[in-house]
C-alpha positions in Angstrom: 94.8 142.6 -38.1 94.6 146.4 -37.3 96.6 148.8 -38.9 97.8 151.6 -36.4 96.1 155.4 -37.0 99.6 156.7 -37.9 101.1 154.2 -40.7 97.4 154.7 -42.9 97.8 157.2 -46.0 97.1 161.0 -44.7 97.6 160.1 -41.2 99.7 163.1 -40.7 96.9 165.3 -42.1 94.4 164.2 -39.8 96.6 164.1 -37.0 97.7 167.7 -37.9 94.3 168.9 -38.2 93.0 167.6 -34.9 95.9 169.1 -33.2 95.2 172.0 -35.1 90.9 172.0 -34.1 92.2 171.6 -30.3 94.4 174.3 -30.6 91.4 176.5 -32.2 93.4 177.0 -35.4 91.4 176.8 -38.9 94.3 175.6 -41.3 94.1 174.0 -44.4 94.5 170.3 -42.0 91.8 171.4 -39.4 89.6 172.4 -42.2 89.9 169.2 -43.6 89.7 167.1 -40.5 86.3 169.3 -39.9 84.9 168.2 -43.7 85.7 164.6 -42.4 84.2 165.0 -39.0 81.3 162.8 -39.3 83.3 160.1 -41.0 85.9 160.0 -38.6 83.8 160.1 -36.0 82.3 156.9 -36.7 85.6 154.7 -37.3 86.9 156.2 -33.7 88.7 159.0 -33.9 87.4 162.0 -31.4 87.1 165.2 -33.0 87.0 168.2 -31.5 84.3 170.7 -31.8 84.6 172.1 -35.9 83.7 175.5 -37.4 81.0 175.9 -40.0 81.3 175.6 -43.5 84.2 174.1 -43.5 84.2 173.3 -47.2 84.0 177.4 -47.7 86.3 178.3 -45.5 89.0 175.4 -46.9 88.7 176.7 -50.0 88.6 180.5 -49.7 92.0 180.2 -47.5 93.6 178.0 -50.8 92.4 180.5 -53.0 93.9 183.4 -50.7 97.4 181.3 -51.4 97.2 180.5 -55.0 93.9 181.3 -56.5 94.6 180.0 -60.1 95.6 176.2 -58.1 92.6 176.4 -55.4 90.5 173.7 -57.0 93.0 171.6 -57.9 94.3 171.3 -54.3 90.8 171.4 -52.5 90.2 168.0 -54.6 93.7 166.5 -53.4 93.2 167.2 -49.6 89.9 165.5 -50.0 90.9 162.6 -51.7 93.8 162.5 -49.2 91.1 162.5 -46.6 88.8 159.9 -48.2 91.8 157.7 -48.8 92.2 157.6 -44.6 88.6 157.1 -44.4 88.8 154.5 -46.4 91.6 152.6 -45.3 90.8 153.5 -41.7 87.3 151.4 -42.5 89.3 148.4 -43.8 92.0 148.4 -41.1 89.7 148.4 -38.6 
């Protein structure tokens, strides 16, 4: 049975972020979607082209927000993004 893309846990995220990449905006989502790229890649989705670093550049624009919370959030968007991967894998 497959799941659709939209009803898996952080499909909002990705979808943000690769609007976002399309669009050539680096926010916190595209970032994201660009430290998943090769992941995502492989279980279907198309990504569009992705900046480098990406892990750098996610975290210097959390820490520009709230530099005392930076880590804290970095690790939530990427277990937010390993929890689509994930699911994503199993849904099929």
């Amino acid at each position: 049975m497959s799941v659709p893309v939209d009803r898996l846990p952080g499909a909002e995220l990705i979808a943000t972020g690769i609007a976002d990449l399309q669009a050539g905006r680096h926010s916190v989502a595209a970032l994201v979607v660009a430290i998943g790229a090769p992941r995502l890649s492989l279980l279907g989705l198309s990504i569009p082209s992705t900046p480098d670093r990406p892990e750098h550049r996610l975290y210097q624009l959390l820490a520009r927000d709230d530099p005392d919370s930076a880590h804290s959030r970095y690790n939530a968007y990427i277990r937010r993004l390993v929890s689509f991967e994930r699911t994503r894998a199993c849904a099929g």
